[in-house]
N, C-alpha and C positions, 0 to 999 in steps of 0.2 A: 349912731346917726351920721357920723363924719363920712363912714363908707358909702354912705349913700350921694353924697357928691364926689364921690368916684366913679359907681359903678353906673350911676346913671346913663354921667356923657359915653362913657366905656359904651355902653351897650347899644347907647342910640348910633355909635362910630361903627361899631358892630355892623348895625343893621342895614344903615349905608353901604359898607365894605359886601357886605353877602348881597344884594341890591345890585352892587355896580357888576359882580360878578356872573350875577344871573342875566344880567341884561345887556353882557359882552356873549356870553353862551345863546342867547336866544337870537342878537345878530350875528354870529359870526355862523348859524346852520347846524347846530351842537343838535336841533332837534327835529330838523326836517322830517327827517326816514326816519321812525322807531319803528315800522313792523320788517323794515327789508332785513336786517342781521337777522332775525330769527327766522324769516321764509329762507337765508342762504341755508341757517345749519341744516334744517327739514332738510335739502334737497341732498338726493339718492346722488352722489359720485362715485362710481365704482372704479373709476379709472387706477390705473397703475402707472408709478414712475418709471 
């Protein structure tokens, strides 16, 4: 029973911590473009260096 006022506040700091993480990625554009990387690989470059 004792662990469980450990791991409670632990998890609620947790949830905060992945929280603040997601919602520095969602402002800083982490998710604007998700279909342009895969339309670049598709495209045919046959060029040579």
């Amino acid at each position: 029973m004792d662990i469980l006022f450990l791991l409670i506040p632990l998890s609620v700091v947790l949830m905060f911590l992945i929280g603040a993480v997601f919602w520095w990625s969602v402002q800083s554009g982490q998710f604007d473009d998700l279909e342009g990387p895969a339309h670049r690989l598709l495209q045919d470059d046959d060029r040579t260096a």
